[in-house]
N, C-alpha and C positions, 0 to 999 in steps of 0.2 A: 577513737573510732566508736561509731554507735555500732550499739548489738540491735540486731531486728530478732522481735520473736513473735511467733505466730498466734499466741495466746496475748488476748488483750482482757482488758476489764469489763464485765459483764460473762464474758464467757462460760459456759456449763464446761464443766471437767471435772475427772472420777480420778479418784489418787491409785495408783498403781505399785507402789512401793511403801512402806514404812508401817510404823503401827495402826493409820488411817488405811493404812490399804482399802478399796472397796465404796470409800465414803464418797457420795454427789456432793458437788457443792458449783457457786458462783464464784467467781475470782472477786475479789474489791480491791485489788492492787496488785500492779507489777512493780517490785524495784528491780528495776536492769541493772544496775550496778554492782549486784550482788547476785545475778540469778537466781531471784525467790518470787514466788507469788504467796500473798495472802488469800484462802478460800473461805471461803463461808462454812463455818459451823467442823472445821477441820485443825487437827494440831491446838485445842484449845489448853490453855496453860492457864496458873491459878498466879495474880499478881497481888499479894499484901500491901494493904494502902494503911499508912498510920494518920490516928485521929490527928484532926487540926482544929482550930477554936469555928472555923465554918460549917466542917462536915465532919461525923462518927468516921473511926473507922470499919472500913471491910474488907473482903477479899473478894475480888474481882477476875473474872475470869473470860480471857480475852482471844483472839486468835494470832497464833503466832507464826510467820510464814513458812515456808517449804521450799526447796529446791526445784525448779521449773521443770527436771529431768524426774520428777516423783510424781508428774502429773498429765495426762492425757486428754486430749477432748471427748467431750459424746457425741457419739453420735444418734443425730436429730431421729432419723426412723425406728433403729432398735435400740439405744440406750447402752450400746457396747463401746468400748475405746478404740479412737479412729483416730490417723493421721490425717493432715490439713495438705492439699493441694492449690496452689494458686491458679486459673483461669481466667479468660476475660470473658466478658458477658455484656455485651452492646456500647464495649469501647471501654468497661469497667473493669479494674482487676476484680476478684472474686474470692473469698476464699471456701474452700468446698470439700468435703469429705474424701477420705479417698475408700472408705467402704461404701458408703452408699450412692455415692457425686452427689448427696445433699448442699444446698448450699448454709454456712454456719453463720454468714452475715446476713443481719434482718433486713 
């Protein structure tokens, strides 16, 4: 069975739970299989790369995902976290704010 979620890639979303709490970011991935999104510049973790004869080593620090239920969308006029409503709009579904009826697709 697919899972449908309402948060895709691109999307603005503000974490609402966890040590990020509070943090803006862009989503750059959904894995639905897991119910995680990876954000932008959120949940960053430090990964130790050991040298090899091509490249020195370093430590590399990367974003590591989050729980889809730890994150909310913005909303587009005041920048607070809003839930998604579906509507149509000239035979289109739509997806749309449900504080402001912004619409959240471009």
């Amino acid at each position: 069975m697919n899972k449908k979620f309402k948060i895709r890639k691109g999307d603005s979303v503000i974490v609402i739970a966890g040590k990020d709490k509070g943090k803006l970011g862009n989503i750059l991935s959904v894995i639905k299989d897991k119910d995680r999104v990876v954000v932008q510049g959120v949940n960053i973790i430090k990964r130790h790369r050991k040298a090899t004869q091509e490249s020195p080593g370093k430590i590399e620090e990367i974003e590591a995902s989050v729980h889809i239920s730890n994150v909310s969308h913005v909303d587009p006029d005041n920048g607070k976290p809003t839930r998604v409503k579906y509507e149509f709009k000239d035979g289109v579904k739509k997806r749309m704010s449900v504080l402001s009826g912004s619409l959240l697709d471009k």
